[in-house]
C-alpha positions in Angstrom: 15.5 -1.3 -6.8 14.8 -3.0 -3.4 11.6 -2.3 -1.6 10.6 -3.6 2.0 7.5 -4.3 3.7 7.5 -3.4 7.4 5.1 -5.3 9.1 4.3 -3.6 12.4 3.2 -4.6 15.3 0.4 -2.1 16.0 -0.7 -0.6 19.2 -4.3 0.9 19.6 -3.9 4.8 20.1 -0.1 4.7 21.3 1.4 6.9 18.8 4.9 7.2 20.4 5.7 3.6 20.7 4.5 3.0 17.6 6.6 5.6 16.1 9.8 4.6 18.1 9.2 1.0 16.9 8.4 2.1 13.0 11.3 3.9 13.1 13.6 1.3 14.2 12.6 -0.8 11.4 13.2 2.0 9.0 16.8 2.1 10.1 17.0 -1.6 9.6 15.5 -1.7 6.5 17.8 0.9 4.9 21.0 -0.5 6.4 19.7 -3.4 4.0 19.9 -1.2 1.1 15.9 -0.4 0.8 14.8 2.4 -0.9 10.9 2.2 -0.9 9.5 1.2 2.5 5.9 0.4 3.2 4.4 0.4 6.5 0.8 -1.2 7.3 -2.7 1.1 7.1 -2.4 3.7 10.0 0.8 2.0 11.4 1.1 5.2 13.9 -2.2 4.7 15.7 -4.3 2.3 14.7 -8.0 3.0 14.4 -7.9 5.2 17.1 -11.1 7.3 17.4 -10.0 9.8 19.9 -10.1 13.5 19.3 -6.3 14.5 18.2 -4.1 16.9 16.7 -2.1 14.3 14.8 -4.1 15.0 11.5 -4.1 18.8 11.1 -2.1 19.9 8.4 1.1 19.8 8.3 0.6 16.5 9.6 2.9 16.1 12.4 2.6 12.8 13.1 4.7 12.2 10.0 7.0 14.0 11.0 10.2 11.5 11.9 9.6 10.1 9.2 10.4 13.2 6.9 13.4 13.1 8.2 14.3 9.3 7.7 13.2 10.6 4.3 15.4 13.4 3.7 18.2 11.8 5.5 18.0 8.8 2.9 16.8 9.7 -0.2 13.8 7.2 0.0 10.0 6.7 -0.2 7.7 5.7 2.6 4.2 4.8 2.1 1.5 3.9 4.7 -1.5 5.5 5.9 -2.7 7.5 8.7 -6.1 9.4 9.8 -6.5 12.8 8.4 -10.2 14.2 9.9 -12.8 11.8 7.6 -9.9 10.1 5.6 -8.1 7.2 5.8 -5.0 8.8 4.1 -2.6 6.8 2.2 0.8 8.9 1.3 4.3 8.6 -0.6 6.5 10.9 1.8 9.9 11.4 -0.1 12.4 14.0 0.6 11.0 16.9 -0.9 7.3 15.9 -1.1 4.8 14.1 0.1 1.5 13.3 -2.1 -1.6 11.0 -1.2 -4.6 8.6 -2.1 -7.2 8.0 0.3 -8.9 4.7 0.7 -11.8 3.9 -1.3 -14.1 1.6 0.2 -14.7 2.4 3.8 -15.0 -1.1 5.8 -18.4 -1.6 8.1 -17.9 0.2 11.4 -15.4 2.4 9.7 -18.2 4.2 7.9 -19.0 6.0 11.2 -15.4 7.7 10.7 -14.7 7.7 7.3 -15.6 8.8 4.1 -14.3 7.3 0.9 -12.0 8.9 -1.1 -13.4 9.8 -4.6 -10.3 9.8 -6.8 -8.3 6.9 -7.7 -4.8 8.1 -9.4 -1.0 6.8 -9.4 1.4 8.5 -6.9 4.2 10.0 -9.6 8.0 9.4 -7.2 11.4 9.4 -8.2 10.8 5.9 -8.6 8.1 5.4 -10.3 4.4 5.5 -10.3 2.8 4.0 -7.3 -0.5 2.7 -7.0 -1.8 2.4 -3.5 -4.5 1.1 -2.3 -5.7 0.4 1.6 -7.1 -2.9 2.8 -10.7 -3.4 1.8 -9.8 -1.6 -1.3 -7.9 -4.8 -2.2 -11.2 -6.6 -2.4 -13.0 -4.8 -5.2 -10.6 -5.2 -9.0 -11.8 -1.8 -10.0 -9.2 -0.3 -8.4 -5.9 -1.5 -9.1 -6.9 -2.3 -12.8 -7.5 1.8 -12.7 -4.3 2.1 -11.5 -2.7 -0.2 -13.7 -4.9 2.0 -16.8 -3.4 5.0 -15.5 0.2 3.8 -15.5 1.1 2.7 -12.5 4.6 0.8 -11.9 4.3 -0.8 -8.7 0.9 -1.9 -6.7 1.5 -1.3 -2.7 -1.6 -2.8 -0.7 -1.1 -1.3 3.2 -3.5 -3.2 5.0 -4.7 -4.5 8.6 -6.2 -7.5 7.2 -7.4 -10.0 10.0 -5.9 -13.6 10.9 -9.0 -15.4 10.4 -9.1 -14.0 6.2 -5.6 -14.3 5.9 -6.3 -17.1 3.4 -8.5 -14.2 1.6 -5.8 -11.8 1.5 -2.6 -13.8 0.1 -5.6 -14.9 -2.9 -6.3 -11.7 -3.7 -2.9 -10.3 -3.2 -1.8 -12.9 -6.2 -5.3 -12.4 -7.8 -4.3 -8.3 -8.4 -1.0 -8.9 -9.2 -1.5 -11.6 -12.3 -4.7 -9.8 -13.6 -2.7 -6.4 -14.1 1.2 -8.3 -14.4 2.5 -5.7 -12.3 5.3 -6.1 -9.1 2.8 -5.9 -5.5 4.0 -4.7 -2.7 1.6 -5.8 0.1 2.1 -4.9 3.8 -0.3 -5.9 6.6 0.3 -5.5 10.3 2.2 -7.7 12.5 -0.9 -8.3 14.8 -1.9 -10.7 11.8 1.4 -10.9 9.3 1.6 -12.3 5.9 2.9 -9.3 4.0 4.2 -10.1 0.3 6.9 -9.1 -2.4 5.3 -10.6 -5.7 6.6 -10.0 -8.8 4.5 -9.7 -12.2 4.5 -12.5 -13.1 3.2 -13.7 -9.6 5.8 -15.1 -8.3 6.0 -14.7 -4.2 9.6 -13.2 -3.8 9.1 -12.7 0.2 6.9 -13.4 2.6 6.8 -12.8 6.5 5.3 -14.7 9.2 2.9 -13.4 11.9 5.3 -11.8 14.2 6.8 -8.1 13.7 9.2 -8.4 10.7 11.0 -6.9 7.7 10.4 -8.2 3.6 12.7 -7.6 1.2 13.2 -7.7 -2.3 13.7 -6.5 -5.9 11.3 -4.7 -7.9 12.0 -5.3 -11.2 9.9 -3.1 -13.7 11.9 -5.5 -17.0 10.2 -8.3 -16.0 6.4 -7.0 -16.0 7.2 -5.2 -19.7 8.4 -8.7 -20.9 5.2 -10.7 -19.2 2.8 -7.6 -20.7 4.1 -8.8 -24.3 4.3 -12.3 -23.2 0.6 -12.3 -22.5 -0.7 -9.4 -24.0 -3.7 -9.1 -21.7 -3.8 -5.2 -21.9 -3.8 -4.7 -25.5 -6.7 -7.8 -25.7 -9.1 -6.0 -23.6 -12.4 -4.8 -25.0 -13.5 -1.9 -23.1 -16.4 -0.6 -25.5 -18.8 -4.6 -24.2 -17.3 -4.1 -20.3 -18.6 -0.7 -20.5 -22.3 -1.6 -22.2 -22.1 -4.6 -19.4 -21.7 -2.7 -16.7 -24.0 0.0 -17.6 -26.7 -2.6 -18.1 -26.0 -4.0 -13.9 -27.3 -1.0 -12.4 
């Protein structure tokens, strides 16, 4: 299946041109034959701290983007704000389900809370395991997705220029440590979103200007590197588990 990483330019608190230029790469995207499309952490708004409607249930903000859904058969992940979450989702054309970020990131503590569940998104096309930004920084959480079952790993971030060099390391450093395709979209304002496959190969990457990524995601080749390098079935749980008990 092809997946593409939309990395958008992102404009503080200006929800309609931000939606109007999301949505344009959308359409792009698909023409190219996409069918997952990940957009940065909240691509609509940015962290924009101003009282709103935009997160009340049903979640209108999302909605032109249920329609690019229904109208293609495809997924869309990102994130948006949803009261004391930063709310990751898979929308798809019946359903949408989410995973809020973990780890909260210094100012953002003022407006967040972390979310305390970390599970695979089931889709038509697999388990997805999403994390947001700072999230990417701490292992616990994609190796808990990979434990759970997840297919693909999608990162949606707004990841600074100046730790750019941090994020492509620890882009690869989550992908080779659970052998599992990545998926990792930060904003345009910054840029150097990824396609990697298991193996950790870099199959795409953009620049720092608004762009589209695009590439296979090929499941095969993360079963064969699993039994290649069998670092799932080596793991000793029962001495992590007495280490990490013993650190607190």
């Amino acid at each position: 299946m092809l997946a593409a990483c939309l990395q958008l330019k992102i404009k503080l608190c200006d929800l309609d041109d931000n939606v109007r230029r999301a949505s344009n790469l959308a359409e792009y995207a698909l023409h190219e034959g996409a069918e997952i499309l990940i957009f940065p952490e909240l691509f609509l708004t940015g962290f924009c701290y101003k009282p709103s409607t935009w997160d009340s249930t049903p979640f209108p903000i999302l909605h032109p983007f249920r329609k690019i859904a229904e109208e293609h058969d495809c997924i869309i992940i990102g994130s948006f704000m949803s009261k004391r979450l930063n709310m990751g989702f898979c929308l798809e054309s019946e359903s949408i389900k989410f995973q809020p970020k973990i780890h909260p990131f210094g100012q953002e503590k003022e407006h967040f809370d972390g979310g305390e569940v970390i599970t695979p998104i089931d889709t038509k096309k697999g388990k997805i395991g999403l994390e947001i930004c700072y999230d990417l920084r701490f292992p616990e959480v994609a190796r808990c997705l990979s434990l759970k079952g997840a297919d693909i790993l999608v990162t949606v971030a707004q990841f600074p220029a100046q730790r750019l060099s941090h994020w492509r390391t620890l882009c690869l450093a989550r992908t080779i440590e659970n052998q599992i395709p990545h998926l990792a979209c930060n904003w345009a304002n910054a840029g150097g979103s990824l396609i990697i496959d298991a193996c950790g190969e870099v199959l795409a990457e953009a620049g720092s200007n608004e762009a589209i990524i695009i590439d296979k995601v090929d499941l095969a080749k993360r079963n064969s590197i699993r039994k290649e390098i069998p670092c799932f079935a080596d793991r000793k749980p029962e001495i992590y588990r007495s280490v990490h008990e013993g650190s607190y």
